[in-house]
Each structure stands twice: as C-alpha cells, then as structure tokens.
N, CA, C and O of each residue as an XYZ file, in Angstrom:
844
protein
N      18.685     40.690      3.126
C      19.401     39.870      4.097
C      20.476     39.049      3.394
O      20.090     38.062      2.768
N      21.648     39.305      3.417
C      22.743     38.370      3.012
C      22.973     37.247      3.813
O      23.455     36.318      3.166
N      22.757     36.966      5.234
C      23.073     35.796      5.967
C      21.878     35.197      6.550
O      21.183     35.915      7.268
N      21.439     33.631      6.286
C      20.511     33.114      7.188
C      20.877     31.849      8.326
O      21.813     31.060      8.192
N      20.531     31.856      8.731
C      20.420     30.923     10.288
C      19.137     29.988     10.173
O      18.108     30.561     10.532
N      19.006     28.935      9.836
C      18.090     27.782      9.904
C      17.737     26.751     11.277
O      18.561     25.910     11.636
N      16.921     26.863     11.712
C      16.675     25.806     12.671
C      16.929     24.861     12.063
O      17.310     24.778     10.895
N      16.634     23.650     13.211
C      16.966     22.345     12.060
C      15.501     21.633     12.627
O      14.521     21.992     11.975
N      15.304     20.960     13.416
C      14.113     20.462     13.822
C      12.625     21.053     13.444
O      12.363     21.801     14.386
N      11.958     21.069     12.883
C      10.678     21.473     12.474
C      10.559     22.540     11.327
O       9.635     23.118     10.757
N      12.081     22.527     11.251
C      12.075     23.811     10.279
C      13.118     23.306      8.741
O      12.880     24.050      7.790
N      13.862     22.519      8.526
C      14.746     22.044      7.965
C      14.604     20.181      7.691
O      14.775     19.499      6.681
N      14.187     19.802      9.224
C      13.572     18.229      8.887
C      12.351     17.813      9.927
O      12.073     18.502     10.908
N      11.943     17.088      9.718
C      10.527     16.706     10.597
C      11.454     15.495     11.292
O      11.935     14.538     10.686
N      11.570     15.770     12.639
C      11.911     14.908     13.646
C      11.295     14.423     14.852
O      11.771     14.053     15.925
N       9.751     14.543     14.278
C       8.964     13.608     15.239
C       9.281     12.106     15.646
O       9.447     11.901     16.848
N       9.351     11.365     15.040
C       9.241      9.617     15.187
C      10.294      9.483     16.124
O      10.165      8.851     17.173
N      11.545     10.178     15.705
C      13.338     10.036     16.572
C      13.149     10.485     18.106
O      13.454      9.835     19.107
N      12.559     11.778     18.032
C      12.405     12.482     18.969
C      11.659     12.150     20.106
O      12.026     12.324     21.268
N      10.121     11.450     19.562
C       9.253     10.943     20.652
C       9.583      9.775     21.221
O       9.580      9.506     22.422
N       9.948      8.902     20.061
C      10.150      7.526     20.942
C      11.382      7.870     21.402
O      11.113      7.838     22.603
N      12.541      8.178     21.358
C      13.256      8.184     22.313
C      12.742      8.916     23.310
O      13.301      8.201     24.141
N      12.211      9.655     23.938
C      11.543     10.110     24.918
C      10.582      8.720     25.793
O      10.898      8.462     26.954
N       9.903      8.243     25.383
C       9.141      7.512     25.523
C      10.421      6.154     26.338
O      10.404      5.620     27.447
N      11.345      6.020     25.208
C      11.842      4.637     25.380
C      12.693      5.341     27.029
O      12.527      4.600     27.998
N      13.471      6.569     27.288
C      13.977      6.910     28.174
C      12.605      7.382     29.387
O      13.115      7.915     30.373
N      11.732      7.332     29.446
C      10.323      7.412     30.725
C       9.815      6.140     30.919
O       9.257      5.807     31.964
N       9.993      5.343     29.877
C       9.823      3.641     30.089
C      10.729      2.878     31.128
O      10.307      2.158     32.033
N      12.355      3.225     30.778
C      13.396      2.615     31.300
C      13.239      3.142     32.672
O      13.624      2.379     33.558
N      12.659      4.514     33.110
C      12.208      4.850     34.510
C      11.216      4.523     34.904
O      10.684      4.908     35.945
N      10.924      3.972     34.348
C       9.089      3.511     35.106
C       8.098      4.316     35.625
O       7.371      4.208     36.613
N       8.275      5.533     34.354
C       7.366      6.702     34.469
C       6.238      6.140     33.159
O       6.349      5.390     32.190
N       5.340      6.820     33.651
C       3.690      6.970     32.615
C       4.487      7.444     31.381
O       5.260      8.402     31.357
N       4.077      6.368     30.052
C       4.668      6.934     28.690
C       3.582      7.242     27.817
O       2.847      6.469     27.203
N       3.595      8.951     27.865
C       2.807      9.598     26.817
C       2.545      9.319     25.635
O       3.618      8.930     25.174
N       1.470      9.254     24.530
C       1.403      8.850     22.726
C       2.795     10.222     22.546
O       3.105     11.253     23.142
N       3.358      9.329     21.208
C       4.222     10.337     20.340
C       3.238     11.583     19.856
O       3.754     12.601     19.394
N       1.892     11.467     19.975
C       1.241     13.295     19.481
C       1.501     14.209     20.896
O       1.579     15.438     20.908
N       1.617     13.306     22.105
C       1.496     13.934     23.144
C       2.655     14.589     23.392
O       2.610     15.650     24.013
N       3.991     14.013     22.906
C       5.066     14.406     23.220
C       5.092     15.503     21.884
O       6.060     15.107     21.236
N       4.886     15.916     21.629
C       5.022     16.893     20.236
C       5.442     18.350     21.055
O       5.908     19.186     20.282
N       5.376     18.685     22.145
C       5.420     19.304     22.414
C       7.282     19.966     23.147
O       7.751     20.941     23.734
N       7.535     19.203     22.822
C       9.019     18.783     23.144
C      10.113     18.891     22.249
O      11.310     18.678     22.443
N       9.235     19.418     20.796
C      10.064     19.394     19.732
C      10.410     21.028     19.540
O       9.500     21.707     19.064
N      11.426     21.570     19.814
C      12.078     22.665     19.859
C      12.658     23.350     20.689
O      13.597     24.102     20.427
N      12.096     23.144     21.950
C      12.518     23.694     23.154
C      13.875     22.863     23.885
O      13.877     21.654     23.654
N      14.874     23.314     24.628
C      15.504     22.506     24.927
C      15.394     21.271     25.920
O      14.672     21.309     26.915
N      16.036     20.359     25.631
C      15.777     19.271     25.658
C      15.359     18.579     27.009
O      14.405     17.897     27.382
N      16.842     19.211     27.730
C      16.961     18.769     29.173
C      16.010     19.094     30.079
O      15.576     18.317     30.928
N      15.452     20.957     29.824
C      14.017     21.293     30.537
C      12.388     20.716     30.075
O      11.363     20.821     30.749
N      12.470     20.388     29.362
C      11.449     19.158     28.630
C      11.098     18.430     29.748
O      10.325     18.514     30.702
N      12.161     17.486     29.180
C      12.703     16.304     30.399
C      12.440     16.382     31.752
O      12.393     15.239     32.207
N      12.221     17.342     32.717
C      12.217     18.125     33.724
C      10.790     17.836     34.155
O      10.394     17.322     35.201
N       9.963     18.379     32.886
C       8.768     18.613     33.066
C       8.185     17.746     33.319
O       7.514     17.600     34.341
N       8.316     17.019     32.471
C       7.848     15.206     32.534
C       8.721     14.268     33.736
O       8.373     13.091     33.636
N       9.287     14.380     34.340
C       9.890     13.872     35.315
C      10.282     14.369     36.790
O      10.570     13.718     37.795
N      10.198     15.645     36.584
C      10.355     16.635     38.055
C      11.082     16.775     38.791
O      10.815     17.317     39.864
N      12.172     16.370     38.502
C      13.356     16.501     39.413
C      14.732     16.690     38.296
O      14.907     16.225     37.169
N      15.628     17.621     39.195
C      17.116     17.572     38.154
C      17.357     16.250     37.903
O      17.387     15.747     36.780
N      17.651     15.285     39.673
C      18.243     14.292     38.911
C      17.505     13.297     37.771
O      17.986     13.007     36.675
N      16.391     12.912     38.238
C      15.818     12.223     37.115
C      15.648     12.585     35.518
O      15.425     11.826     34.575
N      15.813     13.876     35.545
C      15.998     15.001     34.609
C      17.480     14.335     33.624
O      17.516     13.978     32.447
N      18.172     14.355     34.285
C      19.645     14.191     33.731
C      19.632     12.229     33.659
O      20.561     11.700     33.048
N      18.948     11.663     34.069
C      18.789     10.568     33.935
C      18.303     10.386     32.843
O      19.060      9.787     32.079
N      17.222     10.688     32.391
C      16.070     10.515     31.389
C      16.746     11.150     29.982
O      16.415     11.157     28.796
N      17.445     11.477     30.467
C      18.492     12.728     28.959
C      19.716     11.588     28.807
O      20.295     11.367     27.744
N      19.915     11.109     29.702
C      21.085      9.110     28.973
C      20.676      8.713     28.367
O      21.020      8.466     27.211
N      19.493      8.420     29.077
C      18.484      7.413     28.182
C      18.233      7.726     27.020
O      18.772      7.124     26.091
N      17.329      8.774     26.808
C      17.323      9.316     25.943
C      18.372      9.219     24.452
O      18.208      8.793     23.309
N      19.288      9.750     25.071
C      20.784      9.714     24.077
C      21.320      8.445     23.675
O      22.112      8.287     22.746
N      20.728      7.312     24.612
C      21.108      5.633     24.281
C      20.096      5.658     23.270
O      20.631      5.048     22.344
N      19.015      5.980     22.914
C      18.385      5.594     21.679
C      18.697      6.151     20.411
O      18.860      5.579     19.333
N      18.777      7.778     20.810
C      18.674      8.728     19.934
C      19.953      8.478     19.219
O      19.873      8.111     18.047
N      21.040      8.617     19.728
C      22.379      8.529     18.891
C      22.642      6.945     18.240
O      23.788      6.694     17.868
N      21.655      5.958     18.116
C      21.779      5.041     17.340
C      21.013      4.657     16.536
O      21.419      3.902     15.653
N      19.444      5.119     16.594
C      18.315      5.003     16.185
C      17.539      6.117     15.823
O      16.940      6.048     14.750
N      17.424      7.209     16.562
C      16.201      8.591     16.524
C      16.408      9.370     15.920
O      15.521     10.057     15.414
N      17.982      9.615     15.693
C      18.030     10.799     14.939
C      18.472     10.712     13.407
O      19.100     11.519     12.722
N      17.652      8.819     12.941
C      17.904      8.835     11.661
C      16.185      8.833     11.133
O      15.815      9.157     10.004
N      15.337      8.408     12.201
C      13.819      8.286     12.258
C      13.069      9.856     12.008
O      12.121     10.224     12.701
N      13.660     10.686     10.916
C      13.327     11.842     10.328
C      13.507     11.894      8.842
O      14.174     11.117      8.158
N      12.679     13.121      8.374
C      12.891     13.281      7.095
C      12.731     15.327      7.169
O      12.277     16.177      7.934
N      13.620     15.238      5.492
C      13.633     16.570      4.897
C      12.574     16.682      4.603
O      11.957     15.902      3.878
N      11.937     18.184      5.366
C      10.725     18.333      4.646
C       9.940     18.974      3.385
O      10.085     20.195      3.314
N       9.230     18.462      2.493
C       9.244     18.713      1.450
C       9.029     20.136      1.072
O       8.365     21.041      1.577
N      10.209     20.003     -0.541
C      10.207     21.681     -0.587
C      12.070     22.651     -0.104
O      12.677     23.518     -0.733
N      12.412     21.946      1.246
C      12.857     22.452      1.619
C      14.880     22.776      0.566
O      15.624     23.722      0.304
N      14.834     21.296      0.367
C      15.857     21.688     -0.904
C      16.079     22.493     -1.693
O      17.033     23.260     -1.825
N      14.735     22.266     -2.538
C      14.732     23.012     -3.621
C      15.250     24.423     -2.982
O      16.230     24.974     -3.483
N      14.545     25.016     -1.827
C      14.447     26.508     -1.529
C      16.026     26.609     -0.931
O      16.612     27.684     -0.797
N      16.540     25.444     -0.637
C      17.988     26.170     -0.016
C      19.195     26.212     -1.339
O      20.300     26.753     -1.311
N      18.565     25.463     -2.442
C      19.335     25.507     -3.526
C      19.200     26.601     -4.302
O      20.081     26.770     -5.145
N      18.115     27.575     -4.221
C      17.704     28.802     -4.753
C      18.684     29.837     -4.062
O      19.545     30.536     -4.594
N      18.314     29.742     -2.717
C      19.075     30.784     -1.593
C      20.370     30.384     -2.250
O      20.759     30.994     -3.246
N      21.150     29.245     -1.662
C      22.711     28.879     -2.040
C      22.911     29.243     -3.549
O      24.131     29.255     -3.715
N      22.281     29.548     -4.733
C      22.483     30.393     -5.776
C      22.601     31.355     -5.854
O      23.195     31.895     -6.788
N      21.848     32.196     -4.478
C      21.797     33.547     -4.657
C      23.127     34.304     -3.473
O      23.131     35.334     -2.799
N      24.098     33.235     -3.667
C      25.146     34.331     -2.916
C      25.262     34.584     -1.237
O      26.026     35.248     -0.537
N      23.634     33.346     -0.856
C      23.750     34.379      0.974
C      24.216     33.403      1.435
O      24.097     32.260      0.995
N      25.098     33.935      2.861
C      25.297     32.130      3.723
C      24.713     31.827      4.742
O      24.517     32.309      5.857
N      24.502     31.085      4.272
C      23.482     29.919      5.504
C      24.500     28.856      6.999
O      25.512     28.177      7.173
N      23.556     29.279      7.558
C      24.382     28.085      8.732
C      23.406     27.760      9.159
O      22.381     28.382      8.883
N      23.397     26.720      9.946
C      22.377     25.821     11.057
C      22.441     26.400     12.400
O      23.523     26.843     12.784
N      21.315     26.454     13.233
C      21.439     27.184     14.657
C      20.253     26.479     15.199
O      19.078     26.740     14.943
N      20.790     25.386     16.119
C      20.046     24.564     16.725
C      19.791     24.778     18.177
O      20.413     25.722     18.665
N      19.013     24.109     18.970
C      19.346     23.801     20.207
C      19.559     22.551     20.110
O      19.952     22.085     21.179
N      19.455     21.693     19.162
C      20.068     20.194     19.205
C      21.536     19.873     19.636
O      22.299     20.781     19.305
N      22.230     18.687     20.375
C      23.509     19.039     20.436
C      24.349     18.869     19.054
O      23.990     18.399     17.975
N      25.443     19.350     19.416
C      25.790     19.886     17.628
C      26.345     18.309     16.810
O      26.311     18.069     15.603
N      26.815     17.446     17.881
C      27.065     16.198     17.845
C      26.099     15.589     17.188
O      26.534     14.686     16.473
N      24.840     15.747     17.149
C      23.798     15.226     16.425
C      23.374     16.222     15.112
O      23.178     15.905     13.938
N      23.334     17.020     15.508
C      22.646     18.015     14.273
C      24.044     18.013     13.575
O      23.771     18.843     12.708
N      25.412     17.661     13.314
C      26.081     17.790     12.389
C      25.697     15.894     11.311
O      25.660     15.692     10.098
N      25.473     14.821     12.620
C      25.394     13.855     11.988
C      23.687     13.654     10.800
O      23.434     12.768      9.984
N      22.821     14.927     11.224
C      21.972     14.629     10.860
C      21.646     15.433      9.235
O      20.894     14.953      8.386
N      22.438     16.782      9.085
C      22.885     17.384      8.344
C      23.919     16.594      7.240
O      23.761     16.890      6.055
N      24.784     15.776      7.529
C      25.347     14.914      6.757
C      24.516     13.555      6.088
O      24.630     13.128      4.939
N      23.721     13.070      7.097
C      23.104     11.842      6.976
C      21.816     12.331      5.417
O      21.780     11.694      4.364
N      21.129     13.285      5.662
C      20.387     14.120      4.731
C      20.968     15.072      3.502
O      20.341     15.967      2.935
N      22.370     14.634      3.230
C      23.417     15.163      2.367
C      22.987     16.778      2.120
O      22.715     17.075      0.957
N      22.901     17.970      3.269
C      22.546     19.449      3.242
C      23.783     19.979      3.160
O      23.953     21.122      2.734
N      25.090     18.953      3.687
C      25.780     19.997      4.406
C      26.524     21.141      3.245
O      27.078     22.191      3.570
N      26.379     20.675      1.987
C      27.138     21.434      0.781
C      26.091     22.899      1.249
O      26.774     23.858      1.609
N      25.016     23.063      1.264
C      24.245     24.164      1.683
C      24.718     25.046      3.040
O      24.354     26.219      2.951
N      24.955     24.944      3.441
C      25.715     25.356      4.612
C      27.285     25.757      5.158
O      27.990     24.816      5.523
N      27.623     26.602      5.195
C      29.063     27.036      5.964
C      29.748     26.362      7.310
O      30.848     25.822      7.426
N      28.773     26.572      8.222
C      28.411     25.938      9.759
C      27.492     25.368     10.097
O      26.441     25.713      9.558
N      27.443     24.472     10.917
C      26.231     24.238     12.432
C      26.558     24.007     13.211
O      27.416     23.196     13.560
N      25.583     25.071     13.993
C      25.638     25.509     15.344
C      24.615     24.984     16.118
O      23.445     24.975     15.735
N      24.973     24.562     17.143
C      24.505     23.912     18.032
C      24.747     23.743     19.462
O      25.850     24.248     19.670
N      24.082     23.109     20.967
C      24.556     23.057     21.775
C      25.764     21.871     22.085
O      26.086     20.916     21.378
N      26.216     22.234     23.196
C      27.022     21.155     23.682
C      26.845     19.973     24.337
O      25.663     19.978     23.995
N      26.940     18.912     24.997
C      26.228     18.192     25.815
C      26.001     18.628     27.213
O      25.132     18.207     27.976
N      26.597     19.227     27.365
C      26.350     19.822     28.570
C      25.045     20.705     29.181
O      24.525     20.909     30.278
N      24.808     21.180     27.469
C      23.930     22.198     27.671
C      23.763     23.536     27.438
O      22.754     24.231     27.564
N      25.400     23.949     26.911
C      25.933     25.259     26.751
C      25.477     25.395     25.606
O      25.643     24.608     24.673
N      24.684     26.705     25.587
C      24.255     27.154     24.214
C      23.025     26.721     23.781
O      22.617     27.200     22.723
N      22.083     25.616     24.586
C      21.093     25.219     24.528
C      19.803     26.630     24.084
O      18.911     26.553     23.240
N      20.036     27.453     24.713
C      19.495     28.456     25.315
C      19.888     29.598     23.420
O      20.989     30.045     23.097
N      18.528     29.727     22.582
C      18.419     29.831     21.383
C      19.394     31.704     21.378
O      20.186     32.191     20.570
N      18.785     32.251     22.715
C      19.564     33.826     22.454
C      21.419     33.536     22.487
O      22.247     34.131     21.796
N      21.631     32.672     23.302
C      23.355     32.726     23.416
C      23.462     31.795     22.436
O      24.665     31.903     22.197
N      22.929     30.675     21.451
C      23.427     30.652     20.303
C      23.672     31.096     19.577
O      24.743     30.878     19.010
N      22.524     32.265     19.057
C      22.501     32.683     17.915
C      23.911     33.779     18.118
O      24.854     33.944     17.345
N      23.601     34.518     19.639
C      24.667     35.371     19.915
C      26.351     34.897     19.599
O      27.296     35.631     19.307
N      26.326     33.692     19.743
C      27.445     32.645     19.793
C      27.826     32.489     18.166
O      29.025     32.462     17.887
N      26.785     32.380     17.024
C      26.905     32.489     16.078
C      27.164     33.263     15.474
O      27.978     33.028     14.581
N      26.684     34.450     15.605
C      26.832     36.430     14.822
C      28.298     36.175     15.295
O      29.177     36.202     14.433
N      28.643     35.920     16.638
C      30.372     36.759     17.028
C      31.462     35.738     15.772
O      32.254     36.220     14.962
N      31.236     34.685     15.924
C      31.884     33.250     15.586
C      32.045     33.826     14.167
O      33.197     33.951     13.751
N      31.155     34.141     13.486
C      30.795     33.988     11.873
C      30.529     35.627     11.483
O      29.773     35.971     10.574
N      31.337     36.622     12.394
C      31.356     37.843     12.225
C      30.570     38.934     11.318
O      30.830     39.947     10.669
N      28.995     37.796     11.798
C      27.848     38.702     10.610
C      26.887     40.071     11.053
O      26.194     39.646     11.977
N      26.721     40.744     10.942
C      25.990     42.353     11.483
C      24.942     41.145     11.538
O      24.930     40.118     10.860
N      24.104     41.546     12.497
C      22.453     41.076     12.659
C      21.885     42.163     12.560
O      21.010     42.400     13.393
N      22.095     42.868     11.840
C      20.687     43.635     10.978
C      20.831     43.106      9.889
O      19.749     43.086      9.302
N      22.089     42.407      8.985
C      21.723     41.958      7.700
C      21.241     40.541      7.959
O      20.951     39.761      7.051
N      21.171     40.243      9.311
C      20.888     38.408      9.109
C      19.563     37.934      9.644
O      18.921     38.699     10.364
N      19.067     36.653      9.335
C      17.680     36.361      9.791
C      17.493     35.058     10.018
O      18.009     34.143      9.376
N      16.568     34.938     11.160
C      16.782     33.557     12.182
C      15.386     33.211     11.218
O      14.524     34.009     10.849
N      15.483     31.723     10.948
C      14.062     30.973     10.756
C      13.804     29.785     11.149
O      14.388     28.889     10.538
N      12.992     29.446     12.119
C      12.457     28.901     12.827
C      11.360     28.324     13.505
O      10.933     29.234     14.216
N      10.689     27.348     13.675
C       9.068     27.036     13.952
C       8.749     26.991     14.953
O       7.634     26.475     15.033
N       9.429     27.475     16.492
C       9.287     27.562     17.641
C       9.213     29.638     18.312
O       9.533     30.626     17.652
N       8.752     29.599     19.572
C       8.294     30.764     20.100
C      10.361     31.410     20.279
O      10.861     32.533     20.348
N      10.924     30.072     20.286
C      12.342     30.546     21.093
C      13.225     30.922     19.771
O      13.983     31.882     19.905
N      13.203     30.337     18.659
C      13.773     31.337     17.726
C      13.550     32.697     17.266
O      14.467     33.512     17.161
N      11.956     33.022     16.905
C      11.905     33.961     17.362
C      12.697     35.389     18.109
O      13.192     36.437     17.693
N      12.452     34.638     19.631
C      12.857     35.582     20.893
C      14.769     35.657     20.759
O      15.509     36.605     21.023
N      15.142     34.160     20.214
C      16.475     34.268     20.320
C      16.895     35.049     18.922
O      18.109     35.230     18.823
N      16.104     35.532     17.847
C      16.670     36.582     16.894
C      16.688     37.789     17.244
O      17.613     38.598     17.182
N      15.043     37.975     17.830
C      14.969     39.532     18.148
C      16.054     40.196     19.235
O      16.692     41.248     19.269
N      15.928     39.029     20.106
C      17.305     39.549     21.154
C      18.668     39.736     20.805
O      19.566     40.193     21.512
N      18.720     39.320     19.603
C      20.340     39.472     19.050
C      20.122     40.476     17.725
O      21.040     40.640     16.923
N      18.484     41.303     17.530
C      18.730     42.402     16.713
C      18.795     41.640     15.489
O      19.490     42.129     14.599
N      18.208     40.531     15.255
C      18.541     39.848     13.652
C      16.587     39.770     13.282
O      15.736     40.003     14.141
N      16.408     39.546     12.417
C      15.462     39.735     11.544
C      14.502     38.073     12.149
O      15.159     37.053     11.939
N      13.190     37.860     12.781
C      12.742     36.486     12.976
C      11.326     36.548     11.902
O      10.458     37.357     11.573
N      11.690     35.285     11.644
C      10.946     34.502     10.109
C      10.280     33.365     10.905
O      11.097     32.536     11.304
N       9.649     33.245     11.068
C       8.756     31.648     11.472
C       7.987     31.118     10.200
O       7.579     31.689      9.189
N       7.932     29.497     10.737
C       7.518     28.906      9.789
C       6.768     28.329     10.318
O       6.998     28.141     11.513
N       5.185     27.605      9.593
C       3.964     27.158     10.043
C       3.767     25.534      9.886
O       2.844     24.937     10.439
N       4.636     24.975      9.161
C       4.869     23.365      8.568
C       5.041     22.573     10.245
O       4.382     21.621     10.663
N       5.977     23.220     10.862
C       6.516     23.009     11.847
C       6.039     22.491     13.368
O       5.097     21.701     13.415
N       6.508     22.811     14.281
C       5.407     21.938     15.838
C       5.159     23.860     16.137
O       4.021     23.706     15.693
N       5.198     24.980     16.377
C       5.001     25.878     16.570
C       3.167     26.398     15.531
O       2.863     26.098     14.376
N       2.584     26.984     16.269
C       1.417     27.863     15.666
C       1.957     29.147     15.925
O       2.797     29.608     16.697
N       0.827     29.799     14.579
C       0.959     31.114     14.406
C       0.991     32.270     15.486
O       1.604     33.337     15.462
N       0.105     31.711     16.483
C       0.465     32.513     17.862
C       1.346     32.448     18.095
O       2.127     33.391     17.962
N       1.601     31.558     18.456
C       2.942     31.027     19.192
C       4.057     31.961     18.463
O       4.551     32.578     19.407
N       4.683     32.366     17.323
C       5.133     32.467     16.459
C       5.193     34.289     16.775
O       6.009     34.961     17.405
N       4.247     34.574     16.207
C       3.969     36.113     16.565
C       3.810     36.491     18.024
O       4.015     37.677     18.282
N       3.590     35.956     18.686
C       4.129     36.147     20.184
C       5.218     36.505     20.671
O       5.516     37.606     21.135
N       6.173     35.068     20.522
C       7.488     35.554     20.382
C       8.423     36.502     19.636
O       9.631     36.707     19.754
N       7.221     37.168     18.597
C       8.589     37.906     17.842
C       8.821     38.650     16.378
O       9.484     39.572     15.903
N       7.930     37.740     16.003
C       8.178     36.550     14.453
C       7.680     37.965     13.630
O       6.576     38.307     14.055
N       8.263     38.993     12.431
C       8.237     39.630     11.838
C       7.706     39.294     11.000
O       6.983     40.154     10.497
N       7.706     37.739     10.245
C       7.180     37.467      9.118
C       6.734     36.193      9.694
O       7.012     35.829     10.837
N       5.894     35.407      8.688
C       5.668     33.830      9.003
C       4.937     33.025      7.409
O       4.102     33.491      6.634
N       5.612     31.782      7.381
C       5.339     31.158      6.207
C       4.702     30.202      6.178
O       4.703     29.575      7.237
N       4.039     29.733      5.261
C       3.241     28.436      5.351
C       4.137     27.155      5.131
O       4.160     26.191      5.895
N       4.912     27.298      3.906
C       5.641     26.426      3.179
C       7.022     26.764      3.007
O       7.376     27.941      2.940
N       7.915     25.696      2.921
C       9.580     26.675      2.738
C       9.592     27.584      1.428
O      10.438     28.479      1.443
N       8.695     27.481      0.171
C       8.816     27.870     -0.925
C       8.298     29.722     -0.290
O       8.716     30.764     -0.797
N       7.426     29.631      0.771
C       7.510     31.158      0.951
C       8.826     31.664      1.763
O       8.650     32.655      2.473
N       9.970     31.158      1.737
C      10.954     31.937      2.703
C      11.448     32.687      1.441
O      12.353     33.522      1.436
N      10.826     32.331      0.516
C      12.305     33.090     -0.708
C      11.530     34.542     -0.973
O      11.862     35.314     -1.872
N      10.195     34.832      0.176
C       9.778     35.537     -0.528
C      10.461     37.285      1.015
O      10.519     38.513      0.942
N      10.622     36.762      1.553
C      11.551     37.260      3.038
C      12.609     37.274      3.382
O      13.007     37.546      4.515
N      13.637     36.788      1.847
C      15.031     36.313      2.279
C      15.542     37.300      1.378
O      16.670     37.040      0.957
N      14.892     38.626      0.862
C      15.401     39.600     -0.067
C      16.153     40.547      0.918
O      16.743     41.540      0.491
C-alpha cells in the first residue's frame, strides 16, 4: 500500500473528555436528561448531527443541540484530547517509508485541521479531509470517495484505518483496503462486521499491514 487515510478520532487521538462534555453541556442548555461521559461513548465516530438526533428526536432540536455543541467544542473540547500512545512513533516510521498519508474524518474539517495542528502531526500528513458544517461529506463512503478523486490515488493501492464500523464500510465501498483498530470506541465485531480485512491492537501493529 503506498497511500494511507487515517481517521482521526479514536484512531489518531482519544477524544473522549471534548467530545462528551460538549454533548452533555449542549442537552443541558436544552433541558434534556444528561447522560455520564461513558454513556456518551457511543457517539464517538459516527456522524455527529445523527447522534444528536438520537438523543434528542427531532431535526430541529437536532440542529439545535449541534450550536451548542460547537459553542463548547470550538473553544474548549476539541483541545480536551490526547495523541494516543505509540501513535507518532508509527506515523514517523510510515512518513520514512515514502507512503502518503492524509486524514479522513467525519469531524468538520474546521476542527480536525485545528486539532492536527494543535498536536503538531500536520508535518505527517499531505491533507485533511473532513466534513463541512453543513454536513457534506459527513457520510465516511463520499469522503473517502471525495478523497481518492481529490488526491488522484488508485484504491487498490490505498488503505482506510479506522476504529469505527463506518470506516470500514466507507473503504470497502470505495475498493480501498479497511484496517481497524482496537485502542479505539469500536470492538472487534463491530470492526469485522463492517468490513475490516485486518484489525490491530496497538498503532505499533499497523506497520505490520501497511506493506
């Protein structure tokens, strides 16, 4: 595989603490029932706005709860993460060995570029890709699809890695190679369900799937 595609959330940094309480702080400001941050764990990969949905039940409150949300997150949440360990070292191995890497989020890209900088990765990386605020591209198959055309890479030489069921589904559907990882909010079912050709415990095993 010469080209990889990295999630960023569960797979690149642990963004529990950012992620839940802003959730929490945006179902508070509605005067909805606020779940423990283990409860919300479940929220970490999938896109955002249908999350939101779930826990609130309606579009509009839906799109309400996603302001809110973004009033915390873009000043506070999305610095309440860390790189997870390991994961350097292994992108400094890859970035030696010639392949290029980009980011392929469903995060909006507005954040996943500030969060990629804030965690000084971005020398590791070419691009990140991500959604829009709107929502465009949220959806992991028309990213990645959005990415192969953009960054003119064959997806038989490239490979999605990721700790959710939707990276996975969004590699295989674009014909690219899916790698899951187990560190992450995704289980091994979950993982091989969707898709997942290979699966790792630790980032130090991606180098062993990135030949």
């Amino acid at each position: 595989m010469n080209t990889i595609y990295f999630d960023l959330d569960g797979t690149l940094t642990d963004p529990k603490p950012g992620i839940t309480r802003s959730i929490q702080y945006a179902l508070g400001k509605l005067g909805r029932a606020v779940p423990t941050e283990d409860e919300l764990t479940w929220c970490i990969g999938p896109p955002l706005r249908a999350s939101l949905k779930e826990l609130v039940g309606t579009d509009e409150l839906a799109d309400a709860a996603l302001l809110l949300y973004r009033e915390r997150f873009g000043d506070i949440g999305l610095y309440e993460n860390e790189v997870y360990p390991g994961i350097e070292e292994t992108l400094s191995v890859l970035a030696k060995s010639g392949r290029r890497m980009f980011v392929a989020t469903s995060k909006a890209v507005v954040y996943a570029e500030r969060i990629i900088d804030h965690f000084k990765l971005r020398g590791y990386f070419e691009r990140v890709f991500g959604s829009e605020l709107d929502g465009t591209r949220a959806d992991k198959t028309d990213l990645l699809g959005y990415a192969l055309k953009t960054t003119g890479v064959d997806p038989t030489q490239a490979m999605m890695i990721g700790d959710r069921k939707f990276d996975m589904i969004g590699a295989r559907n674009n014909g690219m190679t899916a790698v899951g990882v187990l560190y992450g909010y995704g289980t091994k079912d979950e993982l091989l369900a969707g898709g997942a050709q290979h699966v790792c415990a630790a980032p130090r095993g991606l180098l062993d799937h990135a030949s």
